[in-house]
N, CA, C and O atoms as CSV, one atom per row, in Angstrom:
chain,resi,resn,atom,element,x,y,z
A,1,UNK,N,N,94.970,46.285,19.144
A,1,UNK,CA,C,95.372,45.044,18.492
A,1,UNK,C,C,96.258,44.245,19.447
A,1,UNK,O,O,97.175,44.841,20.011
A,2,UNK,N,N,96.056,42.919,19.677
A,2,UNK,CA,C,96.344,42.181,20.238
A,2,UNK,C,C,97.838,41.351,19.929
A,2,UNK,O,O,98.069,41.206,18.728
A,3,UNK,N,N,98.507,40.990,20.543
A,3,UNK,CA,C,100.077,40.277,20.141
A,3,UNK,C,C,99.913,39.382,19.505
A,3,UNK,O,O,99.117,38.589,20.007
A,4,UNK,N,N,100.563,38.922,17.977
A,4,UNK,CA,C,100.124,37.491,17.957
A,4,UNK,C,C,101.673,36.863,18.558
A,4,UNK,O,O,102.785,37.360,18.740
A,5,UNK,N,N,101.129,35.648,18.726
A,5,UNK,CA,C,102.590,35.182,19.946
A,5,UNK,C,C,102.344,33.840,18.384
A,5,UNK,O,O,101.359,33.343,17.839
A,6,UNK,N,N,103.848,33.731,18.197
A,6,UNK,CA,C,104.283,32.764,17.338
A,6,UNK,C,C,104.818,31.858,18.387
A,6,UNK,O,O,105.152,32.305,19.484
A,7,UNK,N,N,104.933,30.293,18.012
A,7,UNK,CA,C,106.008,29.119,19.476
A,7,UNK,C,C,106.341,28.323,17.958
A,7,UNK,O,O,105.623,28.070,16.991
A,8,UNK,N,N,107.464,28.124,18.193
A,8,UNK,CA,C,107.877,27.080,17.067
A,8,UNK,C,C,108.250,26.186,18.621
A,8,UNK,O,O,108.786,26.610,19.645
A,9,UNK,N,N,107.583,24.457,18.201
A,9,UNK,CA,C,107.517,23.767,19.157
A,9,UNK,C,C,109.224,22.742,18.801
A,9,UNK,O,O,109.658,22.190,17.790
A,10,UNK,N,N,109.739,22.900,20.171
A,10,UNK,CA,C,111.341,22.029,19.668
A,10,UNK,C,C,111.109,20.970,19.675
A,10,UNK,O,O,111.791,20.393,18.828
A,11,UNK,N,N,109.926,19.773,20.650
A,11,UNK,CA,C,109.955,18.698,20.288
A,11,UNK,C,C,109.995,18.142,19.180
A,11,UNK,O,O,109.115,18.343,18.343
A,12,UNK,N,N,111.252,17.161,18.918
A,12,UNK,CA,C,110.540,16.590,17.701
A,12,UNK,C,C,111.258,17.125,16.276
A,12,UNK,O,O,110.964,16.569,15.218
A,13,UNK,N,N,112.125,18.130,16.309
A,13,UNK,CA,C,112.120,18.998,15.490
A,13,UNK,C,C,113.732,19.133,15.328
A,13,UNK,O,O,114.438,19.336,16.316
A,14,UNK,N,N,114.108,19.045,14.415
A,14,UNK,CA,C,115.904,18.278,13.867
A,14,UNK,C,C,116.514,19.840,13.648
A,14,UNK,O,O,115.925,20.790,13.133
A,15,UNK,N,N,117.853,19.803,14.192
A,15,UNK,CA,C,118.446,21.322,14.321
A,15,UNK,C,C,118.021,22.263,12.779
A,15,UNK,O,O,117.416,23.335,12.798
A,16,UNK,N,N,118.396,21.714,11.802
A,16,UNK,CA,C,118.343,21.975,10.548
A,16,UNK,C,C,116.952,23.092,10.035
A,16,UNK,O,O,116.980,24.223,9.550
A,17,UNK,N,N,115.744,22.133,10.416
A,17,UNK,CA,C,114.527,22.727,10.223
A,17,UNK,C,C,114.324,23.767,11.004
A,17,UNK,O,O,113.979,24.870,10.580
A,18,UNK,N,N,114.581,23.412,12.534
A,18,UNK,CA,C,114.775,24.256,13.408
A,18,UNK,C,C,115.125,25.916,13.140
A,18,UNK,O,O,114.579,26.907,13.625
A,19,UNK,N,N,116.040,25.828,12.358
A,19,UNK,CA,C,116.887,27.091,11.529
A,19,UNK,C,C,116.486,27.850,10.810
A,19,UNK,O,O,116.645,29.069,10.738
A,20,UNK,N,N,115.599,26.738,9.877
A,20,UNK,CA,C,115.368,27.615,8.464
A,20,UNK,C,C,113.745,27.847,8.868
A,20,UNK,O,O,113.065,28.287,7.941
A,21,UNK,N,N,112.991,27.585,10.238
A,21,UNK,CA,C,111.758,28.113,10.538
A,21,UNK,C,C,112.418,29.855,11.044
A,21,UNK,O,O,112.006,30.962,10.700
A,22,UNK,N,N,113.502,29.494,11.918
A,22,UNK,CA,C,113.974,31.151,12.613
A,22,UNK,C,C,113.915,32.057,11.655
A,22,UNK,O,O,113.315,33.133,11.639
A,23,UNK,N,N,114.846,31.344,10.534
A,23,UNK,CA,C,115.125,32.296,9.116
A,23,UNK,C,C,114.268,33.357,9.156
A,23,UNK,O,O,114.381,34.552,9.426
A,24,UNK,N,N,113.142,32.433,8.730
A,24,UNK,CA,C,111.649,33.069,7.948
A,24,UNK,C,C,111.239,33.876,9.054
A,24,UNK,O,O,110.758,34.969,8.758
A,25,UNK,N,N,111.302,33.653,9.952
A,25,UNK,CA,C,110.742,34.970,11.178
A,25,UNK,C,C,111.666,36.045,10.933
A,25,UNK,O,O,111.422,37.246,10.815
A,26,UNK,N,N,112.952,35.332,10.865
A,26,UNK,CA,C,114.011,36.794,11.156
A,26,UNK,C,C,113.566,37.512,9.742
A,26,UNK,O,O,113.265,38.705,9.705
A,27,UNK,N,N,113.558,36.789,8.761
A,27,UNK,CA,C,113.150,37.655,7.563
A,27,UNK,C,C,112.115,38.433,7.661
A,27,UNK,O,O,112.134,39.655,7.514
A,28,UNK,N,N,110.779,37.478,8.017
A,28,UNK,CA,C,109.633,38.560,7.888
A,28,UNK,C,C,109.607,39.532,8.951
A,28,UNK,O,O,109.167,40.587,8.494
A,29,UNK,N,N,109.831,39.608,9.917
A,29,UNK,CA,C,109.641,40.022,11.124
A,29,UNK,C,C,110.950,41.145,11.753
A,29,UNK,O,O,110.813,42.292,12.178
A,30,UNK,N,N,112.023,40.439,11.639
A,30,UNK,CA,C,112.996,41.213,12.165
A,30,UNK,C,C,113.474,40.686,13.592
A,30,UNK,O,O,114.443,41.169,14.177
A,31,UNK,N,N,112.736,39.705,14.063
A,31,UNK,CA,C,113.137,39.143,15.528
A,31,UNK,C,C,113.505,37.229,15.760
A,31,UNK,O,O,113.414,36.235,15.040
A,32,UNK,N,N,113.935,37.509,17.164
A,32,UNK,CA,C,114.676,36.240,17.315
A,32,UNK,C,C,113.781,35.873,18.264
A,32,UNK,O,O,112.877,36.629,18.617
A,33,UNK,N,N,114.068,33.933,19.066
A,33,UNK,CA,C,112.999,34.000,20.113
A,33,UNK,C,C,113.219,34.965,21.371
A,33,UNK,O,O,114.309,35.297,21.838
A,34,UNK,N,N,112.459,35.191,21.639
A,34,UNK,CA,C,112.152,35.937,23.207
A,34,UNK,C,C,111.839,37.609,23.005
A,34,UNK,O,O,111.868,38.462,23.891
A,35,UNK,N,N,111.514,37.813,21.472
A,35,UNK,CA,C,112.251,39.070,21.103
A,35,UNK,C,C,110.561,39.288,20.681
A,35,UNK,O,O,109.820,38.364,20.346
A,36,UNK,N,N,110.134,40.845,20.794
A,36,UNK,CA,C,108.397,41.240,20.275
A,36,UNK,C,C,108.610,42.175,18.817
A,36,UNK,O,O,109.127,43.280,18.979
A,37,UNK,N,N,108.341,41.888,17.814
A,37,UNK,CA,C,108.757,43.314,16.540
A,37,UNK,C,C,108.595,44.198,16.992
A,37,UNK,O,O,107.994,44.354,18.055
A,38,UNK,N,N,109.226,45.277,16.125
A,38,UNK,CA,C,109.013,46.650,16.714
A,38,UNK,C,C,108.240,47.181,16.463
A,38,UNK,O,O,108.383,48.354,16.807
A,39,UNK,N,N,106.845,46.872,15.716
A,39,UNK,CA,C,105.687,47.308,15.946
A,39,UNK,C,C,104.708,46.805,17.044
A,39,UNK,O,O,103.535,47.173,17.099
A,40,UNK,N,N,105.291,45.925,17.925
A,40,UNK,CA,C,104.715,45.276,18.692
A,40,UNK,C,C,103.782,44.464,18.549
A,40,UNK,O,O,102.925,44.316,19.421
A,41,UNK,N,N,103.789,43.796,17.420
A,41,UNK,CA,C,102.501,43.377,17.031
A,41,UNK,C,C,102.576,41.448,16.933
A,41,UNK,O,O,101.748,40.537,16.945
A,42,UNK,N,N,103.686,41.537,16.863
A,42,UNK,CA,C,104.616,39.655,16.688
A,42,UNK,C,C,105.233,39.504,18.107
A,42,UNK,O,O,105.802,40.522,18.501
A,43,UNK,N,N,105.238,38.345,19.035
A,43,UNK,CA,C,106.382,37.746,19.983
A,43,UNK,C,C,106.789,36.781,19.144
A,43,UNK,O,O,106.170,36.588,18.097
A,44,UNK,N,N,107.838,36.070,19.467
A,44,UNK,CA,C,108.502,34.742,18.920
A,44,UNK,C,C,108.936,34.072,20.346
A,44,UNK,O,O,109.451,34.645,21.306
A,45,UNK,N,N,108.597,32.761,20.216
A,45,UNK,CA,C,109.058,31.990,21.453
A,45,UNK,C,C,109.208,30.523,21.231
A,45,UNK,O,O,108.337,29.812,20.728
A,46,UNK,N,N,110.465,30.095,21.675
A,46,UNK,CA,C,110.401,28.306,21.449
A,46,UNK,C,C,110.282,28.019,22.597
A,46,UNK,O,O,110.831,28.559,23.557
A,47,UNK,N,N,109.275,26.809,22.587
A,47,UNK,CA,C,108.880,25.957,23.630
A,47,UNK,C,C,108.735,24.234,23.522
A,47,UNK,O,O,109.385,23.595,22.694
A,48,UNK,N,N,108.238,23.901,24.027
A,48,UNK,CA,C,108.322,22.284,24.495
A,48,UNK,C,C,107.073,22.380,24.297
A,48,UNK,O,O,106.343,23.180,24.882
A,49,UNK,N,N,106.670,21.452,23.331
A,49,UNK,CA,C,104.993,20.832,22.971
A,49,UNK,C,C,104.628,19.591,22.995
A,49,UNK,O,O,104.651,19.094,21.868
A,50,UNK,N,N,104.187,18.640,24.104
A,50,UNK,CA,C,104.034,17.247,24.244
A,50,UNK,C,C,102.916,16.887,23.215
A,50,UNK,O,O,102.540,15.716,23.155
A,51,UNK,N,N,102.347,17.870,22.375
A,51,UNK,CA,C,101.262,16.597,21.842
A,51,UNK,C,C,101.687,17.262,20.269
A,51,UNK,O,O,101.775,18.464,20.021
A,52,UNK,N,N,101.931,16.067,19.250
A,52,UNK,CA,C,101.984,16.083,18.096
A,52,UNK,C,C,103.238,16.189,17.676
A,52,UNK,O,O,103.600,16.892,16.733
A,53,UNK,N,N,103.876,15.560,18.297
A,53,UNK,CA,C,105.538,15.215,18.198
A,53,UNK,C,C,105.716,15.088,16.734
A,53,UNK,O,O,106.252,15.832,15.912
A,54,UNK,N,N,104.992,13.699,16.607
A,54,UNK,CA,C,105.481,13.058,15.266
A,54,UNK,C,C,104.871,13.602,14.253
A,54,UNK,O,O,104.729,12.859,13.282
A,55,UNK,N,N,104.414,14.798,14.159
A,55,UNK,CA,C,103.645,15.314,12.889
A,55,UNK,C,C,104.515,16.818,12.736
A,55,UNK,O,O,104.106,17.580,11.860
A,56,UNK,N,N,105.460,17.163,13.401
A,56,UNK,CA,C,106.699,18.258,13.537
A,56,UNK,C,C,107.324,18.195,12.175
A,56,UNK,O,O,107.582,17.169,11.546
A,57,UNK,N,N,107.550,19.545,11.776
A,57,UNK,CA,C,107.717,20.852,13.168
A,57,UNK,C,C,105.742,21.268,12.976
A,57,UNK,O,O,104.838,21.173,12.146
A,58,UNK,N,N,106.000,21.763,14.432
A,58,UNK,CA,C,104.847,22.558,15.004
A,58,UNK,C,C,104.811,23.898,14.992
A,58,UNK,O,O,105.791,24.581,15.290
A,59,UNK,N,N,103.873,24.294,14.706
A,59,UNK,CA,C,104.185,26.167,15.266
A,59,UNK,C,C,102.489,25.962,15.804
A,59,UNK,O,O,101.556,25.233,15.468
A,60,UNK,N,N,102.683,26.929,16.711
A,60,UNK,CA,C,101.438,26.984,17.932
A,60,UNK,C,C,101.209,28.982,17.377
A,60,UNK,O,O,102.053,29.751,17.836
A,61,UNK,N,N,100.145,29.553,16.498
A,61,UNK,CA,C,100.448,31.262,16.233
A,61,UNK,C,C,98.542,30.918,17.116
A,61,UNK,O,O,97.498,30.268,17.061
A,62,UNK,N,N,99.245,31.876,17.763
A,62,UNK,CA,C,97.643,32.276,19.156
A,62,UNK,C,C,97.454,31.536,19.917
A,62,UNK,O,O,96.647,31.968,20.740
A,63,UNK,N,N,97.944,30.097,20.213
A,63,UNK,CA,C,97.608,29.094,20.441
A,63,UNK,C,C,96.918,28.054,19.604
A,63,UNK,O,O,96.563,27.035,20.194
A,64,UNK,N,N,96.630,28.176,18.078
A,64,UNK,CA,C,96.497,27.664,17.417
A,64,UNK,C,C,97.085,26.704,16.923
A,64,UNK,O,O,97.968,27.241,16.254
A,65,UNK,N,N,97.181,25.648,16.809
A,65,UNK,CA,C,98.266,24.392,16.247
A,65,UNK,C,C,98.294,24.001,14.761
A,65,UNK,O,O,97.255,23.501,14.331
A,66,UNK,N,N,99.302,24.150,13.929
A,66,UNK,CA,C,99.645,23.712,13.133
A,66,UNK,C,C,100.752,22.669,12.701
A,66,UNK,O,O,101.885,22.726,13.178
A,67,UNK,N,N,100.505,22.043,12.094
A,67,UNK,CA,C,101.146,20.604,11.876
A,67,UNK,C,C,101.660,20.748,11.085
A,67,UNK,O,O,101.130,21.449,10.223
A,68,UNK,N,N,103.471,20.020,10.734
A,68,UNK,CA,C,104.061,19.809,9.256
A,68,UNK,C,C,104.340,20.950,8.613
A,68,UNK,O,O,104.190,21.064,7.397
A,69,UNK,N,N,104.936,22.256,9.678
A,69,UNK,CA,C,105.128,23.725,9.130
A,69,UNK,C,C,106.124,24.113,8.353
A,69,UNK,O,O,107.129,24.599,8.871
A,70,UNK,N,N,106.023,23.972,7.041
A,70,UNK,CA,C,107.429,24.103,5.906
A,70,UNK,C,C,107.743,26.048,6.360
A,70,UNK,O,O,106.983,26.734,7.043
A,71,UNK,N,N,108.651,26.365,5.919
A,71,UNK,CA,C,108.912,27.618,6.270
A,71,UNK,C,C,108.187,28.160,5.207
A,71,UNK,O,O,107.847,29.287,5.568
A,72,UNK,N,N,107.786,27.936,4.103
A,72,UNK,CA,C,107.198,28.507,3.604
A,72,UNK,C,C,105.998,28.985,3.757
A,72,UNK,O,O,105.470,30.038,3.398
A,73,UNK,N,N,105.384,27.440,4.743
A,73,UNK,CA,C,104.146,28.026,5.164
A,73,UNK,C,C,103.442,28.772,6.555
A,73,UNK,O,O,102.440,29.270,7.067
A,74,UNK,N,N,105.290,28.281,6.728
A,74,UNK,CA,C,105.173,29.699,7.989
A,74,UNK,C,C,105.084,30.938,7.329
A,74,UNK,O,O,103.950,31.352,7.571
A,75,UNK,N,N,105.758,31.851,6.534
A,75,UNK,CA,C,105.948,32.799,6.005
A,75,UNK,C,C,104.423,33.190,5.682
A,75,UNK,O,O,103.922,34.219,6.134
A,76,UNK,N,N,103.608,32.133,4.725
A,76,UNK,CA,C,102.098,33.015,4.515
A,76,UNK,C,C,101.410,32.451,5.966
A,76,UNK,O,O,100.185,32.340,5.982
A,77,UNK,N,N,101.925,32.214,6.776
A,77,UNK,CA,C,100.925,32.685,8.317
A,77,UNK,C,C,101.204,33.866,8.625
A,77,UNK,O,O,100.247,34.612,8.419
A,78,UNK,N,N,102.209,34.436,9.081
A,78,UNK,CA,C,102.779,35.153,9.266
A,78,UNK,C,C,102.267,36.635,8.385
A,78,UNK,O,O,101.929,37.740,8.810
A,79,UNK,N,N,102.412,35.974,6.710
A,79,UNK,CA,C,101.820,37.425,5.951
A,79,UNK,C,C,100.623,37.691,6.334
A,79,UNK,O,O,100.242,38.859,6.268
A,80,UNK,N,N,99.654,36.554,6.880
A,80,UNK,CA,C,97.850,36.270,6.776
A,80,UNK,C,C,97.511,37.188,7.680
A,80,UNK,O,O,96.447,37.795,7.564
A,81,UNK,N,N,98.542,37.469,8.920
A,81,UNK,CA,C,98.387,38.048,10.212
A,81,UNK,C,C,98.926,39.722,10.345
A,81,UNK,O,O,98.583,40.592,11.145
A,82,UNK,N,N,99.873,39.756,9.249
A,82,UNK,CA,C,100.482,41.157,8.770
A,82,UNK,C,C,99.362,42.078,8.214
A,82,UNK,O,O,99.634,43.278,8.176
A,83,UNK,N,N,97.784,41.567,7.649
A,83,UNK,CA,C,96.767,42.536,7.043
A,83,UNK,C,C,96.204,43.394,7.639
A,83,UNK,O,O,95.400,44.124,7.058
């Protein structure tokens, strides 16, 4: 099984939201950015994403792009990928 690599993208993205996306990782997951779970199965990483600024926050899970990511709906990505 392969890593899924989570990026919450900072462009664009107001300290606040910023926070309560970490939350939901630290909750589901147990890790911070730069950090892999201890099943090895999650990375977490913030990065710089030039395209889709204005439709933030972003989360990039595989390289996949998602737009307008409430933490909530980070949380069922996150569960979708936990099966």
């Amino acid at each position: 099984m392969s890593v899924h690599r989570i990026e919450i993208c900072t462009d664009g993205l107001d300290h606040e939201t910023r926070e309560q996306l970490l939350e939901v990782v630290w909750s589901e997951l147990r890790i911070s950015p730069g950090m892999v779970s201890a099943d090895g199965n999650f990375e977490l990483l913030l990065s710089r994403c030039a395209e889709g600024q204005e439709e933030a926050p972003l989360v990039k899970l595989n390289g996949a792009l998602f737009v307008r990511v409430t933490p909530d709906r980070l949380a069922d990505l996150i569960r979708r990928r936990r099966r």
